[in-house]
N, C-alpha and C positions, 0 to 999 in steps of 0.2 A: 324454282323447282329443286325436290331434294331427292337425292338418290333414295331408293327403298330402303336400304341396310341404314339410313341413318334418321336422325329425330333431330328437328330443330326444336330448342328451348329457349325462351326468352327468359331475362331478366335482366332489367332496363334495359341501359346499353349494349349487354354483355349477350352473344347467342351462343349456344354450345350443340354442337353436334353430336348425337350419344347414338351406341347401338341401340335400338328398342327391346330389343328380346333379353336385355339382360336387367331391363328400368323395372324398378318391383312397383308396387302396390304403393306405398306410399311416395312416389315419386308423382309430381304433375305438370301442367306447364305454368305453373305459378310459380315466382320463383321458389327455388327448389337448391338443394343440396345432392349432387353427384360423383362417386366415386369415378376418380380420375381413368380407372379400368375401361370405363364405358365412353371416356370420352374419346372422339377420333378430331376435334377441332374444338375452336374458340375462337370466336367471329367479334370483333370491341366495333360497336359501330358508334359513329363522330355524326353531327350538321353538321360543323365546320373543324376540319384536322388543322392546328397550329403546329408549331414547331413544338411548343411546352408538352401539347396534348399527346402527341408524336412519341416524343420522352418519357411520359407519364404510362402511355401503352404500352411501350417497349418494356418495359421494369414490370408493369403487370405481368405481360407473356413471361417474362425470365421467371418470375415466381412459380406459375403455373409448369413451365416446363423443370422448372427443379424438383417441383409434386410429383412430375410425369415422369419423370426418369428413375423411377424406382415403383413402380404398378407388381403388382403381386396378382396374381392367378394360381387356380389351380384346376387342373387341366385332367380327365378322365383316360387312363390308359389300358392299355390289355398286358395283364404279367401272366406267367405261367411259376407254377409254383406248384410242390410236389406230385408232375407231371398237370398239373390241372391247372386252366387259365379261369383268369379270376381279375377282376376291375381292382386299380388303385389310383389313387389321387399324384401326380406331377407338378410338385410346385415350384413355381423357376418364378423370375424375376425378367420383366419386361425393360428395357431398358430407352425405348424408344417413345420421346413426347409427344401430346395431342401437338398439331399442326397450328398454327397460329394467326390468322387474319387480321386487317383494321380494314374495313369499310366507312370511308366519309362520303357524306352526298357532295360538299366540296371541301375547299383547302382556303388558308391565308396566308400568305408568310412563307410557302412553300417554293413559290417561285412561279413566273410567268410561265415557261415553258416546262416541259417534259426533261428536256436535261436539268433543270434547275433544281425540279421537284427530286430526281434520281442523286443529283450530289447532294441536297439536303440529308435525306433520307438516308445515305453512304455515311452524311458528318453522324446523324445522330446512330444510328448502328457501330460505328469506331469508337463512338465516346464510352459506350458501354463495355464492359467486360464481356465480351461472346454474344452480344445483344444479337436476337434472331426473331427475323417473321418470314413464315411463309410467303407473304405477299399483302399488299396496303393497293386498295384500290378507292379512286379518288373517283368518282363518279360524274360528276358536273366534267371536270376535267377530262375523263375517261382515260385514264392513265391508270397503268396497273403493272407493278414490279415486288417484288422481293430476294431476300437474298440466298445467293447461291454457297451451299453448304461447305464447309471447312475451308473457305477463303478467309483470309487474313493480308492488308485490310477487305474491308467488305467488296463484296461482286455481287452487280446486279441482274439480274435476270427479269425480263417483261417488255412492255411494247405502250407506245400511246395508239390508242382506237383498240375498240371490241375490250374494254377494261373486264365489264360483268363476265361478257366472255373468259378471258382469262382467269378472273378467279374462280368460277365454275368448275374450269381445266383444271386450275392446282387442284381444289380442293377435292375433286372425282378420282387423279390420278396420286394424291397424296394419301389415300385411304387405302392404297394398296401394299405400303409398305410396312403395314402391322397387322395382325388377326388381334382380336377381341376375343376372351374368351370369360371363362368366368371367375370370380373374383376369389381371391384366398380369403376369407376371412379371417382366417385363425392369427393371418400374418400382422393384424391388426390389434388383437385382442389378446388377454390376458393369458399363460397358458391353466392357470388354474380355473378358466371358465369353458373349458372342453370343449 
């Protein structure tokens, strides 16, 4: 089940949760090409999460979230202006990334138990520079954790049982913490193409 405000998009592996009202005309769920503006998540789904695979996803999200840390909008405002109000464009700079998922139906290598799989997961997030994900849920396993923001080394946050559950949770209560609005283009483009 996906909330109303969002769109799941496939390609391959990779699912992207996007605002719909902002997807144009040549957008489809083929894969497809999405201004990071629209994206509110990015779902990496695994058959089987390794340790390597684990690593390999983390270094994706960091890429994605380095995209994400500089979204450009331009937002419709009310000025008043020789006594008279009149619409202008507000363009600020979004600083906050699409939220980041890994979905495996199971795991190898991760560990027998729910603590094992949680200090895995702690090694590989420390090994990285600032490595972040919302949450990795193991499915088979039903284990679901991620990490907790501005801890250094990493802190986990999650539970074994009700995994789908959990990430459900993050990803419904993690769309709250940015609006979407619509995208600057200009921020993108040449200034001699108006």
């Amino acid at each position: 089940m996906v909330p109303r405000r969002m769109m799941v998009v496939a390609n391959g592996a990779k699912r992207t949760l996007i605002e719909p009202r902002y997807r144009s005309g040549f957008m489809s769920t083929r894969p497809s090409i999405f201004p990071v503006e629209i994206v509110f998540a990015t779902l990496e789904v695994k058959s089987v999460l390794t340790k390597e695979e684990l690593r390999r996803s983390l270094e994706a999200i960091m890429q994605i979230r380095a995209v994400g840390s500089k979204k450009q909008y331009a937002m419709p405002v009310a000025v008043e202006k020789d006594g008279k109000r009149k619409t202008a464009l507000a363009k600020f700079v979004q600083a906050v990334p699409p939220r980041s998922y890994i979905v495996a139906f199971s795991q190898k290598g991760l560990g027998p138990t729910y603590e094992h799989f949680c200090n895995n997961l702690r090694t590989c997030l420390d090994e990285g520079s600032g490595s972040f994900v919302h949450g990795v849920c193991v499915l088979e396993s039903d284990w679901f954790a991620g990490r907790v923001a501005y801890k250094t080394p990493a802190e986990l946050h999650g539970r074994e049982g009700n995994a789908l559950l959990s990430l459900y949770a993050s990803i419904l209560k993690g769309q709250m913490n940015f609006e979407v609005h619509s995208m600057d283009l200009d921020a993108y483009l040449p200034p001699e193409w108006g």
